[in-house]
C-alpha positions as CSV (number, residue, x, y, z in Angstrom):
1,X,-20.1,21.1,32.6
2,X,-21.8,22.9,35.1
3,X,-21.0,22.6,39.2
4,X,-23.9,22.6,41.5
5,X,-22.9,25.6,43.4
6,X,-23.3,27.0,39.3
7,X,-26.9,25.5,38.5
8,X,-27.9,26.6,42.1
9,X,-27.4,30.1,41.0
10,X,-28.7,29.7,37.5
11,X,-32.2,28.2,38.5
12,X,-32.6,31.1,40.9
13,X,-32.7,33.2,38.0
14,X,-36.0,31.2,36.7
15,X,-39.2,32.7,37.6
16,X,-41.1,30.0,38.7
17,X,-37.8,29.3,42.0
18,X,-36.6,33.1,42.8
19,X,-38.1,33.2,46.0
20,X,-37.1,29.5,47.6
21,X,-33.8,29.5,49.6
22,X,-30.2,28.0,48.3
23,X,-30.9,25.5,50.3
24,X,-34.1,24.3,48.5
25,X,-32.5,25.4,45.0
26,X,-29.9,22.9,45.6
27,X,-32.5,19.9,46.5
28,X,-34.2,20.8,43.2
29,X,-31.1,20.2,41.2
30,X,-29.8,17.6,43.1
31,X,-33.4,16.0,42.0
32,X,-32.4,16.7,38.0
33,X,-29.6,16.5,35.6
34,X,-27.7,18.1,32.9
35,X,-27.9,16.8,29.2
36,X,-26.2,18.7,26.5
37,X,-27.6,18.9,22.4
38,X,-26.2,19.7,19.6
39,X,-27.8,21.6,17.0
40,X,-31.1,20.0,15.2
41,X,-30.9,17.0,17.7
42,X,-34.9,16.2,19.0
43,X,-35.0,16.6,22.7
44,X,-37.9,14.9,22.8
45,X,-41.1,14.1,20.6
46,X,-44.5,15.1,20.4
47,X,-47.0,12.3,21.5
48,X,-44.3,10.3,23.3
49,X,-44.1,10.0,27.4
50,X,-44.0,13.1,29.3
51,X,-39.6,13.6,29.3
52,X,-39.9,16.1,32.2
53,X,-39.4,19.4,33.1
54,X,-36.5,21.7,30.7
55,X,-34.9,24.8,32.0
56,X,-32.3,26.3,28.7
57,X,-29.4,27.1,30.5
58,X,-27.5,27.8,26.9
59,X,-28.1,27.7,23.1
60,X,-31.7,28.2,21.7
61,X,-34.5,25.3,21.3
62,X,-37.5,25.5,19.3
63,X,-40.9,24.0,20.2
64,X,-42.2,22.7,17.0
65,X,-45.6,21.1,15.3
66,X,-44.7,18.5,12.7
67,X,-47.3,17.3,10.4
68,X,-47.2,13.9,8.8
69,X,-46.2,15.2,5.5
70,X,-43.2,16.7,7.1
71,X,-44.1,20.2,7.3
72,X,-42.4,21.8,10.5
73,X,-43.9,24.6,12.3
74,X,-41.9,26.5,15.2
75,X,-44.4,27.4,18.2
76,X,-42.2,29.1,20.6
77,X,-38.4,29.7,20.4
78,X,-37.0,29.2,24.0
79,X,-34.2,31.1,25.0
80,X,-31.8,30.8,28.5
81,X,-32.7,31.0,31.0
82,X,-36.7,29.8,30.2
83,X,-38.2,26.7,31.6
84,X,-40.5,24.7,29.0
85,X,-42.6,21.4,28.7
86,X,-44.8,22.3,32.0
87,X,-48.0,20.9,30.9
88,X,-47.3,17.1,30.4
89,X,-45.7,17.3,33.8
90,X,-48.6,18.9,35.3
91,X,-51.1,16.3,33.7
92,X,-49.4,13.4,33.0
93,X,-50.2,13.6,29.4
94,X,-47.9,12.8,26.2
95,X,-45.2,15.8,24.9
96,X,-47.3,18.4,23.1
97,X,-45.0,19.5,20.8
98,X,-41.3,18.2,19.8
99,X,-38.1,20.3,21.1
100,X,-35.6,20.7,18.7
101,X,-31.8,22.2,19.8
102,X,-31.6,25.0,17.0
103,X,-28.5,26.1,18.3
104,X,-25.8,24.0,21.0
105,X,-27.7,23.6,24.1
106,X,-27.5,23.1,27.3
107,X,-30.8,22.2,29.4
108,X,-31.7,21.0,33.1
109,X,-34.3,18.2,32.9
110,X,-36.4,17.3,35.8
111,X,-38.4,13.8,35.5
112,X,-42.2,14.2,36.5
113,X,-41.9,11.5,39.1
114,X,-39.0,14.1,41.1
115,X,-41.1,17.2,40.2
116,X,-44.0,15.7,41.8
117,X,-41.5,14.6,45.0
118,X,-40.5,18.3,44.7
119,X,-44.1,19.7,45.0
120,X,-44.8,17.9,47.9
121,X,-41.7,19.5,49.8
122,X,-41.8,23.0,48.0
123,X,-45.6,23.5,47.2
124,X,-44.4,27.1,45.7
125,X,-43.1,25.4,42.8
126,X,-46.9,24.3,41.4
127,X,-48.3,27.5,42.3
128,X,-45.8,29.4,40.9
129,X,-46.7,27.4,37.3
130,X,-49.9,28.7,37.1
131,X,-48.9,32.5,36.1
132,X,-46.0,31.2,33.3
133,X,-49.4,28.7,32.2
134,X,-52.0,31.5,31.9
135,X,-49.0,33.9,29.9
136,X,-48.5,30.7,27.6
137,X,-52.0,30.2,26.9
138,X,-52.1,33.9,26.0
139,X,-49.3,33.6,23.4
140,X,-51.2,30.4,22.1
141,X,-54.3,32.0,22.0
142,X,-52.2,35.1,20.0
143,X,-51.1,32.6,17.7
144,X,-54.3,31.2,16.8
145,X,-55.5,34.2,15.7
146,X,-52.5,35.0,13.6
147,X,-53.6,31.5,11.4
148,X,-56.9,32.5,11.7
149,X,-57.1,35.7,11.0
150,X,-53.6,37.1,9.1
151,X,-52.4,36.2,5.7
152,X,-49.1,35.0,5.4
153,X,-47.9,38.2,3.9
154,X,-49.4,39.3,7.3
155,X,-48.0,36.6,9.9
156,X,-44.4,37.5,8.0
157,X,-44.6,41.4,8.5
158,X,-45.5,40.6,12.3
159,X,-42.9,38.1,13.1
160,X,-40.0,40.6,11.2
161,X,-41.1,43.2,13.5
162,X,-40.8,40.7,16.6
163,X,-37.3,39.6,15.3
164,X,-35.9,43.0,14.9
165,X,-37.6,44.6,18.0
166,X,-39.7,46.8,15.8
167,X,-36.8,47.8,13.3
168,X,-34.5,48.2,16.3
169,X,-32.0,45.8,15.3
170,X,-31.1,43.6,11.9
171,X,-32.4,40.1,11.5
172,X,-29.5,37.9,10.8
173,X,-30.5,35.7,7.6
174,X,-27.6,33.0,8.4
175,X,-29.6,32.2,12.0
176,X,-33.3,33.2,10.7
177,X,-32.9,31.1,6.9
178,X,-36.2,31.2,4.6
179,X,-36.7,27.6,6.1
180,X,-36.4,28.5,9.3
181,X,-38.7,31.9,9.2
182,X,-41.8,30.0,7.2
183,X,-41.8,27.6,10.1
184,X,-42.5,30.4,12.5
185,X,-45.1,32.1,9.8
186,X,-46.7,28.4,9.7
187,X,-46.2,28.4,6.1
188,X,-43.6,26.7,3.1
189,X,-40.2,28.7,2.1
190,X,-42.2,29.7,-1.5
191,X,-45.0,31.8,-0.2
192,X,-42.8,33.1,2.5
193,X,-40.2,34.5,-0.1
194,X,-43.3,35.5,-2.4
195,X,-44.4,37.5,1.3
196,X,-41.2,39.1,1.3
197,X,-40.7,40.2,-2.0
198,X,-43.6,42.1,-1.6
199,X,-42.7,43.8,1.9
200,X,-39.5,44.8,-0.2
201,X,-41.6,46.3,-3.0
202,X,-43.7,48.3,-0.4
203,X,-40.0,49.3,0.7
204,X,-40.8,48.3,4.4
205,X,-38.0,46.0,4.5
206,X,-34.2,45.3,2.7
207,X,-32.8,41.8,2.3
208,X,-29.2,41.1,1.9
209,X,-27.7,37.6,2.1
210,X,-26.8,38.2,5.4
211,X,-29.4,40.4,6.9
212,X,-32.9,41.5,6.6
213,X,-33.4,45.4,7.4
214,X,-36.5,46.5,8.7
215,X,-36.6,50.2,7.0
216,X,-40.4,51.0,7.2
217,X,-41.3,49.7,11.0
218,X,-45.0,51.3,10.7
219,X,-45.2,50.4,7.3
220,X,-44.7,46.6,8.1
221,X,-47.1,47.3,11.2
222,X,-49.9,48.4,9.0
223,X,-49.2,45.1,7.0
224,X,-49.6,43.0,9.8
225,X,-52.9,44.7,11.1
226,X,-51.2,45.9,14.4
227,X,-51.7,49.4,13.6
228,X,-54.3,50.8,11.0
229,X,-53.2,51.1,7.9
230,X,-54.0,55.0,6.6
231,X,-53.7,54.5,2.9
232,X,-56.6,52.1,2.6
């Protein structure tokens, strides 16, 4: 799948091990291995054992909340080449969230018992955790207030803009489903299709079956509180 000459280069392009030498690189993933999902299988499971260290090499994997009614709702979407599930193997605690592929993946996994070998030999590695911990614990602290504070018409008009790079780029409706978009707004598919049928009255987006358009990018900013909204 991957050679280790390969991964060697590919985990030097992580944050968190740019500046430790090829020679360390290739201890670290010596110390892990490769494991390959396909799409919707559950890397691992909220509350369960910390499963280790990830670091996406290909594919995309969401980071999910799953109540006990079912009701998914997507935390972070991870893309290559991003490492994820740090806390548990900081801590010792159980998986905070469940990882699910979304798309074919490909991710390195690092048990906690080598990571904690590795810290010992490369003490960079912990230290360097501590910026990616603090930028995560922004974006959860972001998301709070986005439940808190944002109606779902709101949380829908922010996360279209994030999708399309604020109306840069089309949203592609195959890949971002109704099902799949009201588990990032933290909602059901029928209030996020009631949200979006009023974005399209207000004309600040179009919707095809195979692509949402963002057509109004400061129209849809006002909805989602980023900017203020002048005809209030």
């Amino acid at each position: 799948m991957f050679s280790n000459d390969n991964l060697v280069k590919r985990l030097g392009k992580v944050s968190h091990f740019k500046n430790l030498s090829p020679a360390a690189l290739f201890d670290i993933v010596r110390s892990g291995s490769i494991e390959h999902h396909n799409p919707g299988k559950v890397i691992f499971l909220e509350g369960e054992p910390c499963a280790g260290l990830y670091v996406l090499f290909r594919g995309r994997v969401n980071l999910c909340k799953i109540s006990r009614q079912g009701q998914e709702t997507i935390i972070n979407v991870i893309r290559p080449v991003i490492m994820f599930n740090e806390v548990p193997v900081l801590d010792g605690g159980l998986n905070p969230v469940t990882a699910i592929a979304d798309l074919d993946s490909i991710v390195w996994r690092l048990r906690r018992e080598a990571f904690q070998e590795l810290t010992i030999s490369y003490p960079v590695i912990a230290m360097s955790l501590l910026p990616v911990l603090a930028a995560r614990n922004r974006v959860m602290l972001s998301y709070c207030e986005d439940i808190s504070f944002r109606s779902v018409k709101g949380r829908t008009a922010k996360i279209l803009l994030d999708l399309s790079q604020n109306g840069q780029k089309n949203i592609d409706r195959i890949v971002y489903n109704n099902q799949t978009l009201s588990a990032m707004v933290a909602t059901v598919p029928e209030p996020l299709c009631r949200a979006m049928r009023e974005l399209r009255e207000l004309d600040a987006i179009y919707c095809s079956r195979s692509q949402i358009t963002i057509t109004d990018p400061t129209r849809l900013a006002q909805v989602a509180e980023l900017v203020p909204d002048c005809r209030v």
